[in-house]
Structure formats: C-alpha cells, structure tokens
N, C-alpha and C positions, 0 to 999 in steps of 0.2 A: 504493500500500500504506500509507504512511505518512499521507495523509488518509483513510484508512477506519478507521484506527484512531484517529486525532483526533477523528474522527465520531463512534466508540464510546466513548471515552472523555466527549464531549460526552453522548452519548444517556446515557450510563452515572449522570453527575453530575445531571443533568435527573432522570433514575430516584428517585435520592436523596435530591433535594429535594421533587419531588412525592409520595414515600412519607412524609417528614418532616413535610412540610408536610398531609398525610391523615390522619398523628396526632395534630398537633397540632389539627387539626379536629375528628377525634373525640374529644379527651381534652376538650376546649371546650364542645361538645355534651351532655355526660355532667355536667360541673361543672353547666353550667349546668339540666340536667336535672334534678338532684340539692338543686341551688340553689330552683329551683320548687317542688320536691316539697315540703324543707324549708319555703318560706314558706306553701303552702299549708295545710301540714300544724300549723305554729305559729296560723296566722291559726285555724283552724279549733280547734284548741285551748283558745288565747283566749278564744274563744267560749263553749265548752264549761264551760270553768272557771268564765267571767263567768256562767253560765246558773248553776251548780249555787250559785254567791254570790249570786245576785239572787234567784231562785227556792225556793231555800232545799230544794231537791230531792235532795238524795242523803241518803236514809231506812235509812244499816245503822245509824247508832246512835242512842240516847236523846240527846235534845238538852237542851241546858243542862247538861250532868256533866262535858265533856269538860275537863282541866285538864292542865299540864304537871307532869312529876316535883316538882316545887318545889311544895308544897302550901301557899308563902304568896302562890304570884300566883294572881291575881282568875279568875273562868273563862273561858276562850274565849268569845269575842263567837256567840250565836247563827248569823248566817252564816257565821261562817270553821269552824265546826266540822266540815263536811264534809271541808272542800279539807283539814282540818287529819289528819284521818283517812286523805283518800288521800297527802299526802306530809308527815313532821314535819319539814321541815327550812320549813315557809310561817312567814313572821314576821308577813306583813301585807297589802297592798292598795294599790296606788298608781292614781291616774285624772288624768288632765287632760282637762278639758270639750272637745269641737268638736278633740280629737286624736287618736290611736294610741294614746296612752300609755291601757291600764285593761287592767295587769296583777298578776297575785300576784306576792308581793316574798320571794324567798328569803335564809335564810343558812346556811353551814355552817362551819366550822373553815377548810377548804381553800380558801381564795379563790378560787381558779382556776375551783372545778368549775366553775357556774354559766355561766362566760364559754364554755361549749360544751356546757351540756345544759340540755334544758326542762325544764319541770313533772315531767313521767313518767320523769327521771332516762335520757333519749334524748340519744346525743352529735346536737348539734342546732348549726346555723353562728353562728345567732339569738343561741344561748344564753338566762339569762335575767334579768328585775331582782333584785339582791340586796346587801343591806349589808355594811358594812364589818363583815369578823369581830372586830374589836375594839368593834363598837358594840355594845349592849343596849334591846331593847324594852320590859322590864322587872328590875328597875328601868331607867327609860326613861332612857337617855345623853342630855346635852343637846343633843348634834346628831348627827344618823343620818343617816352617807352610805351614798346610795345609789347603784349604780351600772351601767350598762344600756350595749349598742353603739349606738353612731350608723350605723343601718343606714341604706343608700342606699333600701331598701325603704320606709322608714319607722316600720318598725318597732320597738320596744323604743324607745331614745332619740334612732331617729333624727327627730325632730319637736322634740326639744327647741333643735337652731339655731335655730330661728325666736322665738326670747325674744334671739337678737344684734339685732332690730328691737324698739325700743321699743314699735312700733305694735303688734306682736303681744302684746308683756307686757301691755300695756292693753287687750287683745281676750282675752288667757290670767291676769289676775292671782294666779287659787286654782291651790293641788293637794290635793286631796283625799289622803291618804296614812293610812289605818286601820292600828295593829298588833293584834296578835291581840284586845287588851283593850279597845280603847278608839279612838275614831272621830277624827279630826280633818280638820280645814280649814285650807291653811298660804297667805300670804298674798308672792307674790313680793317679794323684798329687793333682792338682788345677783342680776345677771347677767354673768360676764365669761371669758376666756378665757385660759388660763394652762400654763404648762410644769411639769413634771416636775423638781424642782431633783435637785442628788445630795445624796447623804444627808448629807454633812460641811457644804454649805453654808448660811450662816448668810441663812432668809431664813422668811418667811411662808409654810407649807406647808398648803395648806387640808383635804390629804387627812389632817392627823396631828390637826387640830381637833374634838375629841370630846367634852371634858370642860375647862372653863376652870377653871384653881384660883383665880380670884378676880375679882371685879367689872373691875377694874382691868386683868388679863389679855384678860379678857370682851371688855371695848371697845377694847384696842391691838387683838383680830380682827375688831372690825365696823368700825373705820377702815381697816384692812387691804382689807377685802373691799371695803368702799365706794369705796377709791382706786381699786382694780382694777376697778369695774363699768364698763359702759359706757355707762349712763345713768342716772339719779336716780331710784330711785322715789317719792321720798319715804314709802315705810316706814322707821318704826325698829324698835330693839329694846332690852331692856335685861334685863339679869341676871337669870336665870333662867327667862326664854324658852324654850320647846322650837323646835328649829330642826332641818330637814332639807337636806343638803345631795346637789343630785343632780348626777352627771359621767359624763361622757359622753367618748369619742375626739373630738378637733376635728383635723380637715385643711387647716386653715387654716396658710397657712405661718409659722413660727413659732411654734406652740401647740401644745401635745399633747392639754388636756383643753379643754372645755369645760363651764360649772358653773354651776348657777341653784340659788341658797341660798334657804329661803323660812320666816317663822316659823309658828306657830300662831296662829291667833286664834281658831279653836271649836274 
C-alpha cells in the first residue's frame, strides 16, 4: 500500500514537471514567434521607409512647402518630406555603408518611447534610432547622440560592435547621418566602451556632452574621449565641429554602453 502511493506521489510530481516544463515550451515558442514576426516585420519596414527616401515616392503632398511650426528653420530637405508627413516626430537619417545600420532617426520629449516602438508608433522589441531629447537639429547642438539597441539580430545598432576592431573602422570610416535640413558625412573619431556613472559622481559622462561652453571645455572632452578609445584614429577635431555621438547597450563584462563619436566633414 504504502509503495503504491510513493508510486503516485512519484507519477504525480513527474505530472508536474512535465506540464511545467510544456509551458515553458510553449511560452518559448510564442516569444520567439512573436520575436520573428517583429524582425520581419521591422526588416520589411526599413525597406519601405528606405524606398519612399530614395524614390522620392509618397505623392499626398506638394513638395518643397513642407516646414516645421518655427517659420525660421530652413525647409525640409526634398526627401524627408514624405517620411516627415507620415510621422513628425522623424529628425533625420542615419546609414553606414556595407551594414544594417540605414534607418530614420526619431525624437520625442519621452525618451523611452522609441526604445519599444517603430516608425508607425507599433510597440515593436527593435524599437527605434532616436536622439537624445535634450539634443537639437536645429539650431543644430554640437553633438547629437544618438541612440539604437544592440540587437543580436543585427539590427538597429547591433553592427555597430564591430568598430571594437580597428580593422573594421578602416573598412567602416563615414556615417552618413542627414537631419531634416541638411545632408552630412561624419568621419569616425573615438570608439570605446564605457559605464553608466551615478549621477553624484565626479567623472566624464559622454551621455550629458551636448553643448561645450568653451574651447577649452571642448578639448578636456576630446582628451577624455581619446583616453577612453581603443584605438587611434588619427582624426581630430576642434571647436566648433558638429559631432554625432552614437551608443548603443555593450554586454561586455564591465560596460554598459558602447559608443562611436564621429565628426562632420561634408
């Protein structure tokens, strides 16, 4: 009697793991199904967006009129006036040659949003690339971070690790990065990998570098940035520079961001 019930108490516990363990298979299943769908559905996106920039194809409005409330900035660049019609929160354009990276670059008040919805304002895993909401495209802040997930996919910034290899900054040098007015070509600087300080501590914080109040401030952050790179480009810069800085999650033990700073030179 009393091994028929050990039995059932056995069969009973087996039950329980094997049903636990059928959940957590389907709930796995379902992510990753959901996981797919999302990247297809970004990837395809992408495209879409990239097609209506290049092609110059989405015909609801007159072209060259379109302007922001502030009737002293310049007008929207011919191509973005579409994308800019279907969502106004678009700032601009980011591409790196022979990568993932050539997508539309958002901002809005709420920093968050972005970090979990696309283009069409979709909660999306991807999320999407978008500035720091203390930045400005015009008047243009002298360094506009940008910032994207380090997707295992590859997607959004996850292609940008591959600038921790010198060999690839010399194979990757430009980033093309357009804002709504005006076209530019920025030339790799700094590439390095860096933590999260807390806010009280006294240290070089590259996510608060936006605006230098003076020459002299200018160059204590590009000795800053240059100490922390991990290899030489031998670009400089100097005062007055427009400079984009892009960052990304690093999973590297010890780092939380990882960050490739790049200036203009067209």
């Amino acid at each position: 009697m009393k091994k028929r019930k050990k039995a059932k108490k056995k069969m009973d516990a087996r039950s329980i793991v094997m049903l636990i363990l059928s959940l957590v298979a389907v709930l796995s299943l379902g992510y990753f199904a959901i996981y797919c769908f999302q990247s297809s559905h970004s990837t395809n996106q992408a495209s879409n967006l990239s097609d209506i920039k290049e092609n110059n194809n989405f015909k609801l409005i007159p072209r060259a009129t379109v302007k922001l409330d502030n009737t002293d900035t310049p007008d929207i660049l011919e191509e973005y006036q579409g994308l800019y019609e279907l969502n106004k929160s678009l700032v601009g354009w980011i591409k790196i040659d022979d990568t993932q990276i050539d997508y539309p670059v958002m901002q809005t008040k709420n920093q968050d949003y972005y970090l979990n919805h696309n283009f069409d304002q979709e909660k999306d895993n991807n999320g999407s690339i978008f500035i720091d909401k203390e930045c400005s495209i015009w008047p243009r802040s002298q360094n506009i971070i940008i910032y994207g997930h380090n997707m295992k996919s590859g997607k959004m910034f996850g292609s940008l690790k591959g600038y921790k290899d010198e060999s690839y900054c010399l194979k990757h040098p430009y980033i093309q990065f357009d804002t709504l007015y005006e076209k530019g070509k920025y030339q790799v600087m700094f590439a390095f990998s860096e933590i999260v300080h807390d806010e009280v501590e006294v240290a070089f914080k590259y996510y608060q570098f936006i605006n230098a109040n003076s020459e002299v401030e200018y160059n204590s952050y590009m000795n800053d940035m240059k100490e922390m790179s991990l290899y030489d480009t031998g670009v400089t810069s100097q005062y007055g520079d427009a400079l984009i800085t892009l960052s990304t999650c690093d999973y590297s033990a010890g780092s939380e961001r990882f960050v490739v700073v790049a200036k203009k030179v067209e």
